[in-house]
KESEDO-546384 format. One line per 10 residues: their letters; for each residue z negated, y, x negated of N, C-alpha, C. Coordinates in Angstrom, 2 decimals. Example, Ala and Ser with C-alpha at 12.3 -4.5 7.8 and 13.67 -1.06 7.14 Angstrom:
! KESEDO-546384
as> -7.80/-5.69/-13.19/-7.80/-4.50/-12.30/-7.80/-3.30/-13.20; -7.08/-2.25/-12.85/-7.14/-1.06/-13.67/-7.87/0.03/-12.90
! end
This chain:
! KESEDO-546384
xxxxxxxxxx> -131.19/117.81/-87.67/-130.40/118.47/-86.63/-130.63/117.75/-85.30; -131.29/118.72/-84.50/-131.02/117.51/-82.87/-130.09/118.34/-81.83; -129.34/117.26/-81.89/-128.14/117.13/-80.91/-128.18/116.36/-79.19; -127.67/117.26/-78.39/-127.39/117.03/-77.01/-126.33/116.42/-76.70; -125.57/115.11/-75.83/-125.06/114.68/-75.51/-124.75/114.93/-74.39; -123.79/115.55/-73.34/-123.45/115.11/-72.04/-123.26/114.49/-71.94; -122.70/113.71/-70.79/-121.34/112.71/-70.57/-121.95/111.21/-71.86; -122.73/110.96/-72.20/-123.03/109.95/-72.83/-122.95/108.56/-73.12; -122.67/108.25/-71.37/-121.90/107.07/-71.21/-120.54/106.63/-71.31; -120.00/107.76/-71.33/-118.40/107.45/-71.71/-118.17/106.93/-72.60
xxxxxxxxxx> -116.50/106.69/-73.07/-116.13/105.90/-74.19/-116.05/107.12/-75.74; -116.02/108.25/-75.46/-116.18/109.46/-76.35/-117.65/109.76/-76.83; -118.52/109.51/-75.40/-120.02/110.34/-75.86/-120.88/108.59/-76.58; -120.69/107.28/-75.97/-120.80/106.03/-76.71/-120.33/106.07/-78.11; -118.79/106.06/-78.66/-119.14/106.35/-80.22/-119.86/107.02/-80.11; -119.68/108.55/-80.42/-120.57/109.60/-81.16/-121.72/108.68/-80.79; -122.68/108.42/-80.39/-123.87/107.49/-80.31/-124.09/106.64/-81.83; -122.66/105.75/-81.57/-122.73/104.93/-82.58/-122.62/105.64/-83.99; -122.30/106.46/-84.05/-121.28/107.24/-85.30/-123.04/107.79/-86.17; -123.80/108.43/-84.99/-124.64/109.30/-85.56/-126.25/108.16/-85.89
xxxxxxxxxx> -125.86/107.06/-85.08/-127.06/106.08/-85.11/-126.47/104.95/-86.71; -125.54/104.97/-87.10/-124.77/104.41/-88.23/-124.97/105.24/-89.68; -124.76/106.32/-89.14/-124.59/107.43/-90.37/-122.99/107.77/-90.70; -122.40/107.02/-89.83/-121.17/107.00/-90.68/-119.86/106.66/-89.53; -118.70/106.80/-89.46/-117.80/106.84/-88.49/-116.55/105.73/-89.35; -115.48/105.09/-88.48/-114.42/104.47/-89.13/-113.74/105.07/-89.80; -113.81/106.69/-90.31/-113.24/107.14/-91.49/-114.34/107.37/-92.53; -115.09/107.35/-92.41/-116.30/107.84/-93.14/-117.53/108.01/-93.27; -118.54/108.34/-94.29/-120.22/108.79/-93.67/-120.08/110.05/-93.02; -120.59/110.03/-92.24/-120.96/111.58/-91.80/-121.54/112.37/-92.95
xxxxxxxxxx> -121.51/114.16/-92.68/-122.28/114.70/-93.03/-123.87/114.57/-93.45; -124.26/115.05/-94.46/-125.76/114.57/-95.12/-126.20/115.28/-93.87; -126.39/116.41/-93.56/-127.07/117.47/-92.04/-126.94/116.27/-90.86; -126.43/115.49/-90.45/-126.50/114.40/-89.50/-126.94/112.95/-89.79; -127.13/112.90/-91.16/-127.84/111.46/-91.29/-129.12/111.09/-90.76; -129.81/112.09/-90.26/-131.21/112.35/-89.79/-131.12/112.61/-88.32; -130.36/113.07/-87.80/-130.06/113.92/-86.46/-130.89/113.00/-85.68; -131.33/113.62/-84.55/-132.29/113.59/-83.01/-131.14/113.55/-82.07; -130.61/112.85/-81.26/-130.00/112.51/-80.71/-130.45/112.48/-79.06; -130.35/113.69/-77.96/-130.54/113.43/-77.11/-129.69/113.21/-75.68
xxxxxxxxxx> -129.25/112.00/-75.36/-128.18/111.24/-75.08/-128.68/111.58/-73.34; -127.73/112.37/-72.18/-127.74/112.42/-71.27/-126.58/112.25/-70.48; -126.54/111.79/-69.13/-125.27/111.27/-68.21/-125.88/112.27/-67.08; -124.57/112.15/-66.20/-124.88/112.55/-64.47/-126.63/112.48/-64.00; -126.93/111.12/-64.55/-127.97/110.52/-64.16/-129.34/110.88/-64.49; -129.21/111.60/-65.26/-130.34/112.58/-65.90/-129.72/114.09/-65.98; -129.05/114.69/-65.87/-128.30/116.26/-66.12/-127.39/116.12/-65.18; -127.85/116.85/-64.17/-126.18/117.82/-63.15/-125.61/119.24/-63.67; -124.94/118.56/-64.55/-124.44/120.24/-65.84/-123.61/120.63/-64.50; -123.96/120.94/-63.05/-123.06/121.89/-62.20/-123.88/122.75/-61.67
xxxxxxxxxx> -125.72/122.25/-62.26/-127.03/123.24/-61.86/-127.35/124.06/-63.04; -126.79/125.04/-62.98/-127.29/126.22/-63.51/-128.59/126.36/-64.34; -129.63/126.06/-63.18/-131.42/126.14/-63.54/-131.10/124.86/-63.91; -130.79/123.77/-63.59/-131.24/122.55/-64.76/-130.78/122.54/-65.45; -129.97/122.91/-66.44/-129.42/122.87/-67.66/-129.95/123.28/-68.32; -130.26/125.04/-67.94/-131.33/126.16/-68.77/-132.32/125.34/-68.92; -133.28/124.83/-67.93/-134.47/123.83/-67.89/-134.56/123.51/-69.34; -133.43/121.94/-69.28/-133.08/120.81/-70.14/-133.32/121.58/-71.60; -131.85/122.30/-71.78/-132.30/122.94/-73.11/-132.80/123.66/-73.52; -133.49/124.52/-72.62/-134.57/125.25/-73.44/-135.88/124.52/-73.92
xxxxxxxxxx> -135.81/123.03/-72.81/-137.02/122.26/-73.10/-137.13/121.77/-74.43; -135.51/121.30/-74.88/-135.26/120.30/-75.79/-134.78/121.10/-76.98; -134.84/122.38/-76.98/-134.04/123.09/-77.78/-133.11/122.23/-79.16; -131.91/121.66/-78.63/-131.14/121.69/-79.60/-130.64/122.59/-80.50; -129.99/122.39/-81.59/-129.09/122.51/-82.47/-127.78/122.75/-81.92; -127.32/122.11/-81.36/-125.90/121.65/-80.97/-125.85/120.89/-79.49; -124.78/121.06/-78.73/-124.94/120.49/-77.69/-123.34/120.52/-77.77; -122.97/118.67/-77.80/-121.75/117.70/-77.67/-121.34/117.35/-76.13; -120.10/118.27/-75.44/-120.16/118.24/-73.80/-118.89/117.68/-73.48; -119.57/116.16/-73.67/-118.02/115.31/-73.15/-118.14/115.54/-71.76
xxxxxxxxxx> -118.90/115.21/-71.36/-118.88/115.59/-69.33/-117.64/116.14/-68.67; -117.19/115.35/-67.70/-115.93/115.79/-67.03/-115.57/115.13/-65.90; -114.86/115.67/-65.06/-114.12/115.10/-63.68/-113.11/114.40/-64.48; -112.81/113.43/-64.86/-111.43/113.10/-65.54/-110.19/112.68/-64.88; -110.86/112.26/-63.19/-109.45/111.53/-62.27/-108.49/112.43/-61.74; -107.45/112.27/-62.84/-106.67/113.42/-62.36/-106.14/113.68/-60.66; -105.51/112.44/-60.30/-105.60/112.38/-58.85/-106.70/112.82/-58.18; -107.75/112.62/-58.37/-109.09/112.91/-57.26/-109.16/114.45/-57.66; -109.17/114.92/-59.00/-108.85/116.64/-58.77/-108.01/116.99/-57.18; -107.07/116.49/-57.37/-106.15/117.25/-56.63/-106.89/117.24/-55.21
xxxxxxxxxx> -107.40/115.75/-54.45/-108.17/115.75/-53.58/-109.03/116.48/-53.23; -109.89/116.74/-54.18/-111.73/117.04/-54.04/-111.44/118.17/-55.30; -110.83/118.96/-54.22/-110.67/120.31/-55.69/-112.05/120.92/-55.98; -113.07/121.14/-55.08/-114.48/121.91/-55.47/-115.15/121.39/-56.67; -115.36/119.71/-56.49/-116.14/118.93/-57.33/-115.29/118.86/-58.69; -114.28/119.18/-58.97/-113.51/118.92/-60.11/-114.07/120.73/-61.01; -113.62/121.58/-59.77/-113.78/122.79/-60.61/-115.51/123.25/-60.91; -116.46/122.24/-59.89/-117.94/122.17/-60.16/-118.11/121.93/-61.79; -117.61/120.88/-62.09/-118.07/119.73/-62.92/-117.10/120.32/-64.41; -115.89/120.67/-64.09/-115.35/121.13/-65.52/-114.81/122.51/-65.72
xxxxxxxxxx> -115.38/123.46/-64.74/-115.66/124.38/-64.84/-116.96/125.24/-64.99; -117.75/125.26/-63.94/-118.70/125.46/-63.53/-120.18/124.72/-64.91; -119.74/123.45/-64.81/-120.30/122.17/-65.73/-119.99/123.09/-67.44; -119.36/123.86/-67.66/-118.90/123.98/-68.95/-119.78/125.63/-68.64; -119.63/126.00/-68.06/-120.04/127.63/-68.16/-121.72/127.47/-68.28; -122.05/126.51/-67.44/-123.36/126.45/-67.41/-124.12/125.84/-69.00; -123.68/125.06/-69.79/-123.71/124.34/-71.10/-123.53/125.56/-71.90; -122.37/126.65/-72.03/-121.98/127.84/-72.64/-123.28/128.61/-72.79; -123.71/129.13/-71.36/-124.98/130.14/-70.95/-126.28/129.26/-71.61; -126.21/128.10/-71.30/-127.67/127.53/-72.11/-127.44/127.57/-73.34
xxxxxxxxxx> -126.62/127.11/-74.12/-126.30/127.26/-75.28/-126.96/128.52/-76.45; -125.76/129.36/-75.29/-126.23/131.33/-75.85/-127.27/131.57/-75.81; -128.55/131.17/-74.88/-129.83/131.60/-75.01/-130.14/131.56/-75.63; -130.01/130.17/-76.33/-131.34/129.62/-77.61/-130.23/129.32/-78.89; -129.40/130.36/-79.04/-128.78/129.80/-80.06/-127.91/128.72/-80.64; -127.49/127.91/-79.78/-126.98/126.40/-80.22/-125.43/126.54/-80.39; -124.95/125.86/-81.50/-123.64/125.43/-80.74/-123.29/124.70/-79.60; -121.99/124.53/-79.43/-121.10/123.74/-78.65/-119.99/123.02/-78.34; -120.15/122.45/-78.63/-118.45/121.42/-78.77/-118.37/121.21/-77.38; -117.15/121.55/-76.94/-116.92/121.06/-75.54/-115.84/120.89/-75.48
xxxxxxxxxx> -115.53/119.43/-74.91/-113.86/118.93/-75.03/-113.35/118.55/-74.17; -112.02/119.42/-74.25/-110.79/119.79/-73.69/-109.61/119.01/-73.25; -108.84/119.05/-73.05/-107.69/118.49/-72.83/-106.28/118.82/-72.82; -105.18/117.94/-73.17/-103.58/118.05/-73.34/-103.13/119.06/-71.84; -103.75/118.86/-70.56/-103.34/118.89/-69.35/-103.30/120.67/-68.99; -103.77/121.48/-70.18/-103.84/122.44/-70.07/-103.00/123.55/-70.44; -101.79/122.82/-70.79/-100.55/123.05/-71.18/-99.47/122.15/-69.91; -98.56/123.23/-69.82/-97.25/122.74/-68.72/-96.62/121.46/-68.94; -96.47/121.20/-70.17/-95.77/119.40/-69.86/-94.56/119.80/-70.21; -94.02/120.99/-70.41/-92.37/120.64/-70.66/-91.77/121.28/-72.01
xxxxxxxxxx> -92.65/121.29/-72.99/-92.31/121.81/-74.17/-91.48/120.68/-74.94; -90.99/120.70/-76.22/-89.86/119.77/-76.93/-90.19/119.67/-78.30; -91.84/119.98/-78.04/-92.32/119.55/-80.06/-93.74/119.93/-80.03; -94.44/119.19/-80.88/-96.02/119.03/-79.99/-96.49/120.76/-80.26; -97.51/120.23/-79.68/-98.08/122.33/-78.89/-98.91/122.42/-79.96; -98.76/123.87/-80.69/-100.33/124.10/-81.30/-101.17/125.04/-80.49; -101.99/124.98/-81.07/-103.35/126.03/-80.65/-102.99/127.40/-79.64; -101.96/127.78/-80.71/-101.82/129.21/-80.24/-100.87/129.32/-79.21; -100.12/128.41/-78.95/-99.40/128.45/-77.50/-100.08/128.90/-76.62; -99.74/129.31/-75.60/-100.43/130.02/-73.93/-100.13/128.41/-73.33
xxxxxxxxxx> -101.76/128.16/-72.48/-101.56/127.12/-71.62/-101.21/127.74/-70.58; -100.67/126.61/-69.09/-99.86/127.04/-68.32/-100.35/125.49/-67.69; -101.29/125.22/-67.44/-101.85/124.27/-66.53/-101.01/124.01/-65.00; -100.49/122.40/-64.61/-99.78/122.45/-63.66/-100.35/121.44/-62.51; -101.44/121.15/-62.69/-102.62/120.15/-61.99/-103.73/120.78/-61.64; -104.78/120.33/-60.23/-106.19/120.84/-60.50/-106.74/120.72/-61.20; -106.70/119.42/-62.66/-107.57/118.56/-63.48/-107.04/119.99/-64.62; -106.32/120.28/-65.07/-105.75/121.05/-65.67/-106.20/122.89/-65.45; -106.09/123.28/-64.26/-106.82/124.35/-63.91/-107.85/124.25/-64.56; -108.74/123.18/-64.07/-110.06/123.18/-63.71/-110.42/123.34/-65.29
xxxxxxxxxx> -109.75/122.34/-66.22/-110.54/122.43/-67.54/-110.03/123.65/-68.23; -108.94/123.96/-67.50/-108.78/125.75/-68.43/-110.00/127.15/-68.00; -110.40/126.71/-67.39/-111.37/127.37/-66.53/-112.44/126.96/-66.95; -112.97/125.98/-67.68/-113.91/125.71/-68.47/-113.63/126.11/-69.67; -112.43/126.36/-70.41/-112.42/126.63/-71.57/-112.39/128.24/-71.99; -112.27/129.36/-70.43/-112.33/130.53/-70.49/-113.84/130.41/-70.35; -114.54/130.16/-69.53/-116.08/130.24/-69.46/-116.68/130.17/-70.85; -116.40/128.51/-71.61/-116.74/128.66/-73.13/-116.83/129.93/-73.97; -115.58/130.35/-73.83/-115.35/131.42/-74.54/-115.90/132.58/-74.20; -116.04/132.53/-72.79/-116.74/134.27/-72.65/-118.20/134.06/-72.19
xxxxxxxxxx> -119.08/133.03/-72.59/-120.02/133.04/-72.86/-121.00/132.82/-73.65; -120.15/131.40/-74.70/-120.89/131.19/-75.91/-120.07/132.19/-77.04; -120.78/132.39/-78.32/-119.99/132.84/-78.97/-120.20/131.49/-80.66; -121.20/130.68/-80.47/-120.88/129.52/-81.20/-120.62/128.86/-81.32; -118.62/128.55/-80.03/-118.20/127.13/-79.78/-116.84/126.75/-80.16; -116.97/125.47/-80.41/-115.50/124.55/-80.43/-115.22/124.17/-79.31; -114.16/124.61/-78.89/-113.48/123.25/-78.63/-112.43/122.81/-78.31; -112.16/121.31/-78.04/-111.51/120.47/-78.99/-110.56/120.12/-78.14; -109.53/120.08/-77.84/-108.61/119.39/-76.65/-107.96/118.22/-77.32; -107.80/117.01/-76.72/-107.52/115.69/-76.81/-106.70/115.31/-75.84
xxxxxxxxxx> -106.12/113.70/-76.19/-104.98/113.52/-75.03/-105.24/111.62/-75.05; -104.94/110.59/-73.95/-104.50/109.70/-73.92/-105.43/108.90/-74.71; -107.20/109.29/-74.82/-108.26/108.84/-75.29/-108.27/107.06/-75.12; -108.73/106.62/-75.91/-108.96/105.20/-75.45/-110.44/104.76/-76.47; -111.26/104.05/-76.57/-112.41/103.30/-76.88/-112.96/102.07/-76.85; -113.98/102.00/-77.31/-114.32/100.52/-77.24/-115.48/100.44/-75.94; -115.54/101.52/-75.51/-116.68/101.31/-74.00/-115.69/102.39/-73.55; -116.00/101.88/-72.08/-115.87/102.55/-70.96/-114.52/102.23/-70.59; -113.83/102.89/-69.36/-112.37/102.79/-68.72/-111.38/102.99/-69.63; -110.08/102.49/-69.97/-108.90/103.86/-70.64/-107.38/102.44/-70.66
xxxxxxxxxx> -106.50/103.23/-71.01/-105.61/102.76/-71.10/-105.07/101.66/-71.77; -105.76/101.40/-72.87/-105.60/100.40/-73.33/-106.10/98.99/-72.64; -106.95/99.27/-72.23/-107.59/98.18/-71.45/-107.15/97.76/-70.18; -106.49/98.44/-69.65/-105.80/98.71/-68.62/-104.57/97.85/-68.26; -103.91/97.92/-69.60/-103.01/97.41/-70.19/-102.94/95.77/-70.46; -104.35/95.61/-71.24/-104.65/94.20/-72.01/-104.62/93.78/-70.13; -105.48/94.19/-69.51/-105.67/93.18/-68.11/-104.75/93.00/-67.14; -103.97/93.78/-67.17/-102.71/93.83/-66.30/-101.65/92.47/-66.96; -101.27/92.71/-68.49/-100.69/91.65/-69.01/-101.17/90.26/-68.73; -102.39/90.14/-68.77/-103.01/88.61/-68.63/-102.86/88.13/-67.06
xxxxxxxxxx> -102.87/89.38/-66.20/-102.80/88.99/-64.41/-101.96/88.78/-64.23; -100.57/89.92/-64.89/-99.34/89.75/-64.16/-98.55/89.22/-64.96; -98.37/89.04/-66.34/-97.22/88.87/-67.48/-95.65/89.64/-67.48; -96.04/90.65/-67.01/-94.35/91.78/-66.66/-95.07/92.43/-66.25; -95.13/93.74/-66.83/-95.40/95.22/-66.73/-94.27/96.33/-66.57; -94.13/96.92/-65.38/-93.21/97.81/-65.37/-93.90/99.56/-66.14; -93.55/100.10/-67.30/-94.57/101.67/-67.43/-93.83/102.41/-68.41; -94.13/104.17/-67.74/-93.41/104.92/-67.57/-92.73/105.55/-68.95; -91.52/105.59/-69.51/-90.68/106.08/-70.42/-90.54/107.35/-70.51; -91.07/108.14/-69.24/-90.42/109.70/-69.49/-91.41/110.53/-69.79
xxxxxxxxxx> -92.94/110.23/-69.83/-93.81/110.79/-70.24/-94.17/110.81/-71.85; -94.31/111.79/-72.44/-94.66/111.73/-73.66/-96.02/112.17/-74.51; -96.24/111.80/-75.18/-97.86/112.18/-75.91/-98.07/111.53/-77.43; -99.41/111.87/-77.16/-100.38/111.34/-78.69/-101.81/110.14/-78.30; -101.48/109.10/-77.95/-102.73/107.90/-78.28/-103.44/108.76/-79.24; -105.03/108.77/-78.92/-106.11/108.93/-79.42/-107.02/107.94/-79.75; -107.49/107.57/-80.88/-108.96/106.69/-80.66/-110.24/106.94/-81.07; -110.94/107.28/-80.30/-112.05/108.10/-79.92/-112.70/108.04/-81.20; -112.64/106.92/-81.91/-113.52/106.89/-83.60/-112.90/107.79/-84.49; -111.55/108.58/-84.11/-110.95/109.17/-84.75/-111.43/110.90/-84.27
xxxxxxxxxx> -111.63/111.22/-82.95/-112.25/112.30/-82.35/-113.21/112.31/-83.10; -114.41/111.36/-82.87/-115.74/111.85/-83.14/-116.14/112.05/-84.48; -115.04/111.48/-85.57/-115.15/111.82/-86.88/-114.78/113.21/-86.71; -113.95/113.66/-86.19/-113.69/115.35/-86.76/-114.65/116.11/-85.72; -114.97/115.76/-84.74/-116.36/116.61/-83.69/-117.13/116.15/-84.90; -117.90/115.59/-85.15/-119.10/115.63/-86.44/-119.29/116.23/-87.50; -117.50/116.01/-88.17/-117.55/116.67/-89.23/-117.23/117.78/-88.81; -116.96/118.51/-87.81/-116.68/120.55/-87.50/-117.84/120.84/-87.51; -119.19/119.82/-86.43/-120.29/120.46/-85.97/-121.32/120.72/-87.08; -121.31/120.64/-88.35/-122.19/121.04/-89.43/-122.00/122.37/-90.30
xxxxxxxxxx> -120.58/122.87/-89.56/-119.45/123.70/-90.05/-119.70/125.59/-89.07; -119.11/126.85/-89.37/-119.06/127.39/-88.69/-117.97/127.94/-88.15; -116.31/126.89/-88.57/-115.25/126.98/-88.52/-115.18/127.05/-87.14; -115.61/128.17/-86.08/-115.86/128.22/-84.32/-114.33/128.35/-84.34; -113.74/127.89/-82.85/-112.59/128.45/-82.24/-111.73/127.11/-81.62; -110.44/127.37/-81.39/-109.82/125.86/-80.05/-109.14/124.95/-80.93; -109.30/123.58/-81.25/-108.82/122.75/-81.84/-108.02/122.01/-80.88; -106.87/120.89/-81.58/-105.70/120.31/-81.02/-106.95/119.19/-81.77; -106.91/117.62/-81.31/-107.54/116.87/-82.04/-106.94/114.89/-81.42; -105.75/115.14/-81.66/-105.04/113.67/-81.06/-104.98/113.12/-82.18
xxxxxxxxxx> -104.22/112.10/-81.77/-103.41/111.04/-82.82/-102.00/111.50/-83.22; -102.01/111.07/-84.57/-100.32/111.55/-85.27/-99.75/110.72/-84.92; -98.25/111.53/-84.55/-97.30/110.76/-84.20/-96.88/110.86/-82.56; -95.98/111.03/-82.17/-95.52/111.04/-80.60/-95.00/110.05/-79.81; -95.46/109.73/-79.00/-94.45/108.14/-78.31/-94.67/108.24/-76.80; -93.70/107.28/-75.88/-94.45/107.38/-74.86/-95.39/106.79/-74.41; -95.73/106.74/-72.99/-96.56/105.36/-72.39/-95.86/104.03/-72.57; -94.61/103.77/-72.23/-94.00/102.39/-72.31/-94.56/101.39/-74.08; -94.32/102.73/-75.04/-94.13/102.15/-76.40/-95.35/102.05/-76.83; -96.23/102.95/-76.06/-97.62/102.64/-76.33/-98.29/101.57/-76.20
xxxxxxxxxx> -98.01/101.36/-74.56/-98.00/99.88/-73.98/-97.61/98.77/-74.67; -96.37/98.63/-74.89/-95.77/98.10/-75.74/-96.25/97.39/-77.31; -96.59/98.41/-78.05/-97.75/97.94/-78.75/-99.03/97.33/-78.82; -99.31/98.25/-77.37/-100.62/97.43/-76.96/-100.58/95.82/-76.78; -99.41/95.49/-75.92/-98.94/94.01/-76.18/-98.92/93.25/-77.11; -98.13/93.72/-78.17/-97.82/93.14/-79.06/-98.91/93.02/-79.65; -99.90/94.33/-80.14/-100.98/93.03/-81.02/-102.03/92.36/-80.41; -102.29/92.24/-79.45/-102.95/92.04/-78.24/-102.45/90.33/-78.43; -101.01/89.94/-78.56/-101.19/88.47/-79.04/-100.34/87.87/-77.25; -100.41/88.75/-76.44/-100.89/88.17/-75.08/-99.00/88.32/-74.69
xxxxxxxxxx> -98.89/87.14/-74.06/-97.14/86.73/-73.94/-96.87/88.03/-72.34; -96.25/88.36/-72.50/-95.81/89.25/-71.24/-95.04/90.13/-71.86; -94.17/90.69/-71.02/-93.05/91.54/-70.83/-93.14/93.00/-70.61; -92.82/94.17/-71.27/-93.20/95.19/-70.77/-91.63/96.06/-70.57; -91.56/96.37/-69.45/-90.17/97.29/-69.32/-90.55/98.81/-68.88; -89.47/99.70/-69.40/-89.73/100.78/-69.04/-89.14/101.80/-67.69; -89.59/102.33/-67.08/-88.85/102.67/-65.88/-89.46/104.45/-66.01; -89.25/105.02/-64.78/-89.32/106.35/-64.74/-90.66/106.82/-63.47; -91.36/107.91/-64.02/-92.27/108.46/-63.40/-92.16/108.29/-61.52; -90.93/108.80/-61.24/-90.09/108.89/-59.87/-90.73/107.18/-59.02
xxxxxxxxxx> -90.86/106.47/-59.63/-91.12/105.24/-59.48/-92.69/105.00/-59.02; -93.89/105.87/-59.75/-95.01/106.26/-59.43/-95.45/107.00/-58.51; -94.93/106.63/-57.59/-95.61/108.40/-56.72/-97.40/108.49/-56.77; -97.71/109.99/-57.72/-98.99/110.06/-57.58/-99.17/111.29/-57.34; -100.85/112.24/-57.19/-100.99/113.14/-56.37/-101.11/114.23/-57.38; -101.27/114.12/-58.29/-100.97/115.24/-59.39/-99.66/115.19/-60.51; -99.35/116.70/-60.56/-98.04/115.80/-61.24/-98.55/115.66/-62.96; -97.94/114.73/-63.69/-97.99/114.98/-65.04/-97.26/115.11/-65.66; -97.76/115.70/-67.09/-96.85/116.35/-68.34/-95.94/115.68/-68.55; -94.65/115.97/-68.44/-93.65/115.30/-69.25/-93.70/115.22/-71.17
xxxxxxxxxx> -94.23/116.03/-70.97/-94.16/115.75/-72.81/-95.49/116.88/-73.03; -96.68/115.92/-73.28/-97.63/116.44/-73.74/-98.55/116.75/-75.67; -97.66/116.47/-75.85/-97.85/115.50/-77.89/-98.64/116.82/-78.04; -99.45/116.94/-78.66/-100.53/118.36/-79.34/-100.46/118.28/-80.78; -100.07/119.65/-81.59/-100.43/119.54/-82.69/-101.86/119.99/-83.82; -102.21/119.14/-84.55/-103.68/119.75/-85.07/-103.73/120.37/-85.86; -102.68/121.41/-85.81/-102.81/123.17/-86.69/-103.72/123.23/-87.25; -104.80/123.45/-86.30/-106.25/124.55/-86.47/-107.42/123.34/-87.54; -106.75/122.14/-87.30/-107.73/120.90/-88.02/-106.83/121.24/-89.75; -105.43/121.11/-89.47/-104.95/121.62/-91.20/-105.44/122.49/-91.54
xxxxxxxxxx> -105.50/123.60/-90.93/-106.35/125.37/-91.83/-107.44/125.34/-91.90; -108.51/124.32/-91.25/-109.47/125.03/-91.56/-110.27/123.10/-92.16; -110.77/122.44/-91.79/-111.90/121.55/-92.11/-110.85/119.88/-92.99; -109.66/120.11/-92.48/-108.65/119.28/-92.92/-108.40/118.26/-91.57; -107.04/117.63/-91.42/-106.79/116.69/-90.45/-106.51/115.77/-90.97; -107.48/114.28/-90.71/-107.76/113.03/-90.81/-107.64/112.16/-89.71; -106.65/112.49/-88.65/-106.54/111.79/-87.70/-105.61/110.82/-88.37; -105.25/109.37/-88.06/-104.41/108.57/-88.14/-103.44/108.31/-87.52; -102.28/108.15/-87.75/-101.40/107.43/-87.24/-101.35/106.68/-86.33; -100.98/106.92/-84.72/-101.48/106.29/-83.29/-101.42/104.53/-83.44
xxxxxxxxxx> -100.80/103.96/-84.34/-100.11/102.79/-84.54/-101.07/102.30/-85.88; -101.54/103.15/-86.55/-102.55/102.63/-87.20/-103.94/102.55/-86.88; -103.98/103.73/-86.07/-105.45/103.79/-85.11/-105.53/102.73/-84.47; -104.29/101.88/-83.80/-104.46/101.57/-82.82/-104.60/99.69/-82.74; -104.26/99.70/-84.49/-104.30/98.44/-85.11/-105.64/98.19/-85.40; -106.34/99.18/-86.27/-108.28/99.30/-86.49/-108.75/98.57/-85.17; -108.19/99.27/-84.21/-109.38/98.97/-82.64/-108.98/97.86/-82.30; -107.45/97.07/-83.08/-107.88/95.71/-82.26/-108.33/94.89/-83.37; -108.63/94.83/-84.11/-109.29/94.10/-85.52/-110.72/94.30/-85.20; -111.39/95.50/-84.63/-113.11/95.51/-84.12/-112.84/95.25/-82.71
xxxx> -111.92/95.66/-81.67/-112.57/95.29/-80.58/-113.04/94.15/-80.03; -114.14/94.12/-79.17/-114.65/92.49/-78.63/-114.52/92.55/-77.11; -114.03/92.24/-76.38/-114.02/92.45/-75.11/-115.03/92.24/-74.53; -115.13/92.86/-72.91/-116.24/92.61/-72.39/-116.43/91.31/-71.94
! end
């Protein structure tokens, strides 16, 4: 099977790297159809998935199998700023991956996000809820996820929330360095969600993509908490002496607003391929037993 990578350098498109160069992911071997896989690993830096003709180019050159489209504007603030380049890149960026796709046959996993839903529901969201996006970052990727749909007809995809990894930027890390600078962390109580860890994503993106179970997956971590308790944990096994208190959003002034209660549920992972996500608190224990810092 040869597989396309967007977004490759991230902390999402890095596993899958590792996952498919291993054979095998922190829940498991992969699929026998991926123990062999061709792996063609692209960033910004080689692919502007916001050019139309270079994409078509790319894959018709390379004709994949499958094409894995972590690629994204992810700063939710800078959406709101630089609204063109957000709706370029995860709109535009997704329609164009869709249309190459459809030519030559390929699938597509292209992943989504919590932000595409309003934020004020009172029990995590499944699938079939109507999003109601209340951000540009949020527009923008619902607008990639209508393009998906009305252009490929062989795609997943996958919406996720509160990602973290062993490469690249994310919250956890965020966290570990702030504690060691400052030792008292003030972070926010009124927001709610699902911690993800990306070894836990790319096991179920791997195991769907050998599959023809097409259509929109929920794909977080079990269990709901906020940022504070997340944090919080993060501390604690982290080892590292500091204080974490919780205070209220109102306290943040930032330029997009966010979900008050974003938690997603993985419906569509129970009915159809099974859900093997872990427990945010057990996920979140694995990643500090392997992680090595930079």
């Amino acid at each position: 099977m040869k597989i396309v990578i967007t977004g490759a350098n991230g902390q999402l498109g890095t596993e899958l790297q590792k996952c498919l160069d291993t054979g095998k992911t922190e829940l498991g071997p992969l699929p026998e159809r991926l123990l062999r896989a061709t792996v063609i690993a692209t960033d910004v830096d080689t692919l502007d998935i916001t050019n139309r003709h270079e994409v078509a180019s790319f894959v018709r050159h390379h004709q994949p199998d499958a094409i894995i489209s972590c690629a994204a504007f992810t700063n939710v603030d800078g959406c709101e700023t630089n609204r063109d380049a957000a709706f370029q890149v995860n709109a535009i960026g997704a329609r164009n991956l869709a249309m190459a796709a459809e030519n030559i046959g390929a699938k597509l996993m292209h992943i989504s996000t919590d932000y595409v839903f309003s934020g004020d529901a009172t029990e995590p969201v499944a699938e079939f809820e109507l999003p109601n996006p209340q951000s540009i970052y949020g527009k923008t990727k619902l607008a990639g996820e209508c393009y998906v749909q009305q252009f490929c007809s062989r795609y997943f995809i996958l919406r996720t929330a509160w990602l973290y990894g062993y490469a690249g930027k994310n919250f956890v890390k965020t966290i570990l360095r702030a504690a060691k600078e400052k030792g008292a962390l003030n972070v926010v109580n009124d927001q709610v969600g699902n911690p993800t860890n990306a070894a836990d994503l790319a096991h179920h993106i791997l195991k769907l993509l050998v599959t023809s179970e097409y259509g929109v997956y929920h794909c977080t971590g079990e269990g709901v908490c906020s940022w504070y308790d997340f944090a919080s944990e993060i501390v604690r096994l982290s080892g590292i002496e500091a204080s974490v208190s919780p205070c209220t959003s109102d306290e943040f002034k930032q330029a997009a607003k966010r979900p008050a209660y974003s938690a997603l549920d993985n419906a569509m992972l129970r009915a159809s391929v099974g859900n093997e996500m872990r427990d945010w608190k057990e996920a979140l224990a694995v990643f500090f037993a392997n992680y090595k810092p930079e």
